[in-house]
N, C-alpha and C positions, 0 to 999 in steps of 0.2 A: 474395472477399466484401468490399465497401467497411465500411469503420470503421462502429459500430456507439455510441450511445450509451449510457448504463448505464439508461436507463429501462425498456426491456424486461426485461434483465435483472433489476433487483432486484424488478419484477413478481413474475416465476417464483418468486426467490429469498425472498420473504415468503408468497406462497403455499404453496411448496413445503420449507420451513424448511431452508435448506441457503446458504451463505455463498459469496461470487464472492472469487477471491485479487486483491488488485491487488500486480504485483509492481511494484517500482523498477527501474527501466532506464537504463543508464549507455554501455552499447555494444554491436556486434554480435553478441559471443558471449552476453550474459547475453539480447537479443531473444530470441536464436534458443534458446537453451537452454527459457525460458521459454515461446515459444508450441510447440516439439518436444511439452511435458509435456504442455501445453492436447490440444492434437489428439489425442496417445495417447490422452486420457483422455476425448475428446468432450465438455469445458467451455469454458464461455464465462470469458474472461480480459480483467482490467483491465491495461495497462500501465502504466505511472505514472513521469514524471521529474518530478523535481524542480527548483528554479528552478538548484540548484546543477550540478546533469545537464546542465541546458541550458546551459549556460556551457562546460564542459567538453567537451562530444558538438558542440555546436551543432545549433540547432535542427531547421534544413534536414537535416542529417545524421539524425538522431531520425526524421522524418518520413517520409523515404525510405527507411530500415531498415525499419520499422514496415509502410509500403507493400509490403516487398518480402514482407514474414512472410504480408499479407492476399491476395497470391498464390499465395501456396504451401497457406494451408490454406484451408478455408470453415467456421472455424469464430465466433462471436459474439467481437469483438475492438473496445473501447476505448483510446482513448489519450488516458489524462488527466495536465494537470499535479496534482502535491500540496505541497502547502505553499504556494501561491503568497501572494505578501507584500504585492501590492499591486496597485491595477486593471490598472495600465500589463502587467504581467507575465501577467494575466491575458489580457487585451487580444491580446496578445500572442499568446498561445497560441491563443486563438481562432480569430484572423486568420492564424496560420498551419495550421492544420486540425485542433487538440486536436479530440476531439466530448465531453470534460469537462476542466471545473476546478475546482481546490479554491482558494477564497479565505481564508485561513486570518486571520482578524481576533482572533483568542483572546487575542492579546497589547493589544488596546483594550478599553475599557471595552463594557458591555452596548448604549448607545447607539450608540457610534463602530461596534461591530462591527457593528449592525443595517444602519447608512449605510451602511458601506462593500459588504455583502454582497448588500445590493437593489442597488448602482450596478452590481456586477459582474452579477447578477444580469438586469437590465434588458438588460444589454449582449450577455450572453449567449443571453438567451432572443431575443433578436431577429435570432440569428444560426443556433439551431436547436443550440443547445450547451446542456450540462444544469449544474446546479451545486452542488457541495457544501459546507458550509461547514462553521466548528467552533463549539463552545460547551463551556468547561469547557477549563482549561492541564492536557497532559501534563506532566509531569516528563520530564529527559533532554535529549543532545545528541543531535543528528542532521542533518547538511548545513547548512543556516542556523537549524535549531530548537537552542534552548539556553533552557530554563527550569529552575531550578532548584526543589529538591525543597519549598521553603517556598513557591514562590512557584504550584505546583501548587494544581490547584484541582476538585473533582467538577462534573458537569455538575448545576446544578437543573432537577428535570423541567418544574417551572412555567414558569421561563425556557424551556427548550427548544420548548414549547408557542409562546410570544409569539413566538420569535423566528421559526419558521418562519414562524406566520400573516403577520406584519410585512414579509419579507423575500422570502418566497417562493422558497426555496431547496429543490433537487429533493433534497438529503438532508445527514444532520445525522455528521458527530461527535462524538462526545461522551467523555467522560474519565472511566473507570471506575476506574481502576489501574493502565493500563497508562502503558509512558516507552517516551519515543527511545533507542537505540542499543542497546549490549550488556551495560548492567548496570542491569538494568530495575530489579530487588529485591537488600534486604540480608537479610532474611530469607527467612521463607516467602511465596512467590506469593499473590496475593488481589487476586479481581475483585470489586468491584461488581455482583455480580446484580440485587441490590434495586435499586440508580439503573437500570440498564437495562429490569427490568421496569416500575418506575414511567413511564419516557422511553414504550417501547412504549403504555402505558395512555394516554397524553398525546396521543401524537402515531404511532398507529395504522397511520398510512396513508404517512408518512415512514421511507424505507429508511438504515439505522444502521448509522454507520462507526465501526470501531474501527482507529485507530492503533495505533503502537504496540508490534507486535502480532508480533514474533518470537518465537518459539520461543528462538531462542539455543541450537541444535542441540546439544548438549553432546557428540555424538560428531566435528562440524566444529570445534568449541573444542577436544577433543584433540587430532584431526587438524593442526590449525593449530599448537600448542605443541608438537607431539614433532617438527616440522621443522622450529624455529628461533622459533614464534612465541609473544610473551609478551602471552597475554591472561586473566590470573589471575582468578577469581571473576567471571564474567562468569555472567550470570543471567536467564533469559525469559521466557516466557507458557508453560506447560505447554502441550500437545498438546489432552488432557483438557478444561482450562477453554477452549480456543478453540474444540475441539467444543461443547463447551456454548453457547456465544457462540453459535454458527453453528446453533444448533434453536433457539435462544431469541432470533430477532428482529435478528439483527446480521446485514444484508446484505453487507456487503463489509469484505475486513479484509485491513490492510498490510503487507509484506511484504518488506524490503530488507536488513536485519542478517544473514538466516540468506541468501542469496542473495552477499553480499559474506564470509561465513563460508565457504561453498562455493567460491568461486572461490579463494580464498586459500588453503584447504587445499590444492585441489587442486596449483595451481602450485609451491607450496611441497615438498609430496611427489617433486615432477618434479624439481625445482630439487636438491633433496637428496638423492634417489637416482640420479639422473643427471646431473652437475655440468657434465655436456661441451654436454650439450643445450644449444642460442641460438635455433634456431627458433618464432621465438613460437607457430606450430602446434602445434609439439610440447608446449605445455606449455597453450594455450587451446583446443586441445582436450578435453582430461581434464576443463579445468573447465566449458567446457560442458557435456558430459555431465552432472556430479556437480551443478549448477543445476539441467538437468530432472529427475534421480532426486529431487533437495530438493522442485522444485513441484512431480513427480509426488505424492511421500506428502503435499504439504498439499494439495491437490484431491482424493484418494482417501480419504486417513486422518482427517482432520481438517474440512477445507470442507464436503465432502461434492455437491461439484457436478457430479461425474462423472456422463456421460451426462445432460446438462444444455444441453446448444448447441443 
């Protein structure tokens, strides 16, 4: 099945109130782990690298993984960049066969972001690519995302409103409570419902992205620290509120902390019960698996997109 864009999907997905995973992809094990889950569970799946991914993987390499996945199964399969920083990057992806990008302008002002999100915008839609943009700064580190927790900011639904009509952009993110990386919260968890029911009230007919948006597995945080790894008070979106998230109007939600938690556990358990092992098989195998058991329960337990393709 050829690459798919996310328009039909977040159709279904606002109709039918149930959330699409976009997960982060970095190399062939986490692809393959990742669309194994999809298929088991007959969902439609976003892939998603990042501009820092592409640097690393390189692009061409990204493309033809991804290629090889849309062989193997026929299931509804996009491949978007996220975070992108700038047109060129978006550009970019385009022209090498993304069928989504996120142009991520949250770090300019309301103005600057509108310019910059209709240029990508124009560029895109003229190429038959769809486009999501942000409005409203997470908090958090995460590959080239780094905002800090003052400089965080909620999405306003009014804005959110202008911004689409202005821009034209095929779907919105927005900044409820959730951050980048592994230590979302110092206290207790808490989303923004209210901003996101108002967003829905506003802008109806625009499919809603939540960054963000790990879990922060706390059984892959043990895993990770009883085999060598020191990742102390690390904190994430509860299971619970991202159900909620996913019946109340939030189409697609991101997905790379708890997928980079699993591969590390896994390896590390190898690493540590087996010292002799060098075969990188032997040790990226286990973490594949334990990636698609991860995006199995979030397409089953949580997304709720199963039997969805």
């Amino acid at each position: 099945m050829p690459l798919v864009t996310t328009k039909d999907m977040f159709q279904k997905s606002m109709k039918e109130n149930f959330a699409i995973g976009a997960f982060n992809v970095n190399n062939m094990e986490i692809i393959q782990g990742i669309v194994d889950a999809a298929a088991s569970q007959n969902s439609p799946v976003i892939l998603q690298a990042s501009s820092s991914a592409i640097k690393y993987a390189r692009i061409g390499y990204l493309r033809k993984m991804v290629e090889a996945a849309l062989d193997e199964y026929d299931i509804p399969v996009a491949l978007h960049l996220d975070h992108g920083p700038d047109f060129e990057t978006c550009k970019m992806c385009i022209d090498n066969g993304f069928s989504s990008v996120m142009i991520d302008g949250s770090k300019h002002d309301f103005e600057e972001n509108i310019a910059l999100t209709k240029k990508v915008v124009e560029y895109a839609h003229s190429k038959g690519v769809v486009v999501e943009a942000e409005l409203g700064k997470l908090a958090g580190i995460e590959d080239d995302v780094n905002v800090s927790e003052s400089d965080a900011m909620y999405t306003d639904p009014e804005q959110a409103k202008e911004f689409v009509e202005r821009t034209g952009c095929d779907s919105l993110a927005i900044a409820i409570g959730t951050s980048h990386g592994a230590y979302k919260f110092k206290g207790e968890a808490k989303l923004r419902f209210d901003i996101l029911k108002k967003v829905k009230e506003k802008i109806p007919n625009t499919p809603i992205v939540l960054h963000g948006a790990s879990t922060v597995i706390p059984e892959l945080v043990d895993m990770c620290n009883k085999y060598g790894g020191d990742i102390p008070g690390a904190k994430g979106v509860p299971d619970e509120m991202l159900h909620e998230a996913s019946i109340s109007g939030v189409s697609k939600i991101n997905v790379d902390t708890d997928l980079r938690l699993a591969m590390t556990a896994a390896i590390r358990k190898i690493f540590a019960e087996e010292p002799s092992k060098f075969d990188p098989r032997a040790y990226l195998t286990p973490a594949r698996e334990l990636i698609k058991e991860t995006v199995e329960h979030k397409i089953k337990d949580v997304f709720g997109s199963s039997n969805k393709a």
